[in-house]
C-alpha positions, 0 to 999 in steps of 0.5 A: 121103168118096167116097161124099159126093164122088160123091153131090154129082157125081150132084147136079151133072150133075142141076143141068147136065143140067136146063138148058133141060129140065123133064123131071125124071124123064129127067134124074135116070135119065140122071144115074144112068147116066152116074155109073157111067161116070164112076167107072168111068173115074176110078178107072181113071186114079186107081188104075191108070194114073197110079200104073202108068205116069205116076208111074213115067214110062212116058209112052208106055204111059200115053198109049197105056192112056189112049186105050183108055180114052177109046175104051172111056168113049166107048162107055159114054157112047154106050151111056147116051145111046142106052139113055135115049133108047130107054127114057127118051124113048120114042124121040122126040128131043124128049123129050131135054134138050138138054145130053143130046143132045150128046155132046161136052159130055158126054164133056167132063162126064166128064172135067172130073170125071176130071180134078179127081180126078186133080190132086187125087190127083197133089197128094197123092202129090207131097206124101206124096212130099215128106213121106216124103223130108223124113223120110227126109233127117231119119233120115239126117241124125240117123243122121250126127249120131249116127255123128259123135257116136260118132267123136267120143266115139271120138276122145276116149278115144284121146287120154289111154292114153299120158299115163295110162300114163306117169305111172302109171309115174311114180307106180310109181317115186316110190312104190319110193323112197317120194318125198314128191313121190308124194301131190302126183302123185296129187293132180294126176292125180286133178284130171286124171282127174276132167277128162278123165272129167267134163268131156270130155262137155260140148260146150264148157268154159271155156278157163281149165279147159282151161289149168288142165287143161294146167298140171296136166299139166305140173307132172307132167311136170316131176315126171317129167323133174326136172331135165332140163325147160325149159317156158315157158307163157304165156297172157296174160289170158283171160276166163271167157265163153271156151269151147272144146271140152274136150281140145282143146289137150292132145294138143299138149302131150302129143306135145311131151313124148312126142317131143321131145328133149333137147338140151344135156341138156334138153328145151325147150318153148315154149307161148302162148296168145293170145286176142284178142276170138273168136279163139285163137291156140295155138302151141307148140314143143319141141326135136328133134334129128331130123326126126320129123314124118312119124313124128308126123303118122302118129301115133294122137294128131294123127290124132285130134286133126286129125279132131275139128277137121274135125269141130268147127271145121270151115272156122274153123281153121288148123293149122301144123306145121312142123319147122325148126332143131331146133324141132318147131312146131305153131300152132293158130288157131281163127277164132271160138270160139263157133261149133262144129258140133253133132255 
């Protein structure tokens, strides 16, 4: 492509040169002699100056090294000029074409050249420029994604050790007293492993899947607490295209049982499930008989829980807790269930 390129140059100063002239051979030597220079100084700007200096704004060196330049491309110019009118027109200004005679159209020849190469060239690098940030920004971006992604699948195999640990326990002492409650528990923690190791790696699941999920888990606890558990449920009408992210109500009800107390002999706890058009509004309660949410907010649990949200619903959520009266609050209102963030 350059030697195509310079090839229709040299054309180009035969066709500007033969103007008002019919000297053929002067006008094609002198077009050959004045290309050098011109390639000279073009690659010049092109390979050194701009890259060296303009691309990396030392502007004042660039317009001093320009100068040089000009002065040294002046000289060549001139040397050409004088070198065809000694050897090309025998000495005799008249056998000069006139457009070779002035040596301001000349120079402004030259550098018309130069100056086309060097936009193009400055084209070109701004847009390897813009092409090489775009990726950049793209691998940075997807590195993010991916860090987010791991968080998040951290997050989630923190949620369940407690709950798994407490009703293995709870299977442990039904099977020493040989209870017929024992097959019915396993069964239900088998339907709760089978959720929590299948369906937490989808992006979305139904919201009935994820009450199920918390009415399984409460049917152990009842088993657990016996006679010493009040739970009121209430969830109201929910239809299938609901979906919410998976595990994402359970560590309440998890922290409701792990740190809530018995009051008169029982543990109270209230939970309701509204869903009204996109909107979830999840509430639930138990009883304390001391103020423990600064203990509970520092727990592993609603840490977690607090950090998947900023990641998934972030800006389209509002999370309550409030310790008021005996009762350990916790209210959850997701604003538009269908817009989760892609992590």
């Amino acid at each position: 492509m350059h030697l195509l390129f310079w090839i229709a140059v040299w054309f180009f100063f035969v066709y500007f040169f033969s103007y008002n002239s019919s000297n053929a051979n002067y006008v094609t030597w002198f077009s050959s002699f004045l290309l050098p220079v011109t390639m000279v100084t073009t690659y010049f700007f092109v390979y050194f100056l701009i890259p060296k200096y303009l691309l990396v704004k030392k502007y004042k060196l660039f317009a001093l090294y320009s100068v040089y330049t000009l002065i040294f491309s002046t000289y060549l110019i001139l040397m050409a000029i004088f070198g065809s009118f000694v050897f090309l027109s025998n000495m005799e200004i008249k056998n000069m074409p006139p457009m070779s005679r002035n040596y301001v159209f000349i120079l402004i020849l030259v550098y018309l050249i130069v100056g086309i190469v060097s936009f193009v060239n400055l084209l070109n690098q701004n847009f390897k420029t813009a092409s090489e940030n775009k990726e950049l920004q793209n691998k940075i971006l997807e590195t993010q994604l991916q860090i987010k992604d791991q968080e998040l699948q951290y997050l989630k195999k923190q949620i369940h050790p407690h709950f798994l640990f407490n009703t293995l326990n709870t299977i442990y002492g039904f099977a020493l007293k040989q209870s017929k409650h024992t097959p019915n528990i396993i069964l239900k923690l088998s339907n709760l492993l089978d959720y929590i190791l299948y369906q937490v790696n989808k992006p979305k699941v139904s919201l009935k899947k994820e009450v199920l999920h918390i009415k399984e888990y409460i049917d152990l606890e009842k088993i657990r607490f016996q006679d010493t558990l009040k739970v009121s449920f209430s969830t109201g009408d929910i239809s299938d295209e609901k979906q919410i992210t998976p595990m994402l109500l359970i560590p309440f009800v998890e922290n409701a049982f792990k740190h809530g107390s018995l009051i008169d002999g029982f543990l109270n706890v209230d939970i309701q499930i509204e869903v009204t058009e996109n909107q979830l509004r999840f509430s639930i309660k138990n009883t304390v008989i001391k103020d423990d949410s600064k203990e509970r907010k520092a727990g592993i649990g609603l840490e977690n829980i607090k950090k998947r949200l900023d990641l998934l619903y972030k800006n389209n959520h509002q999370l309550l807790i409030e310790n008021q009266d005996g009762w350990y609050r916790v209210v959850l209102i997701i604003s538009n269930l269908n817009r989760v963030n892609n992590v």
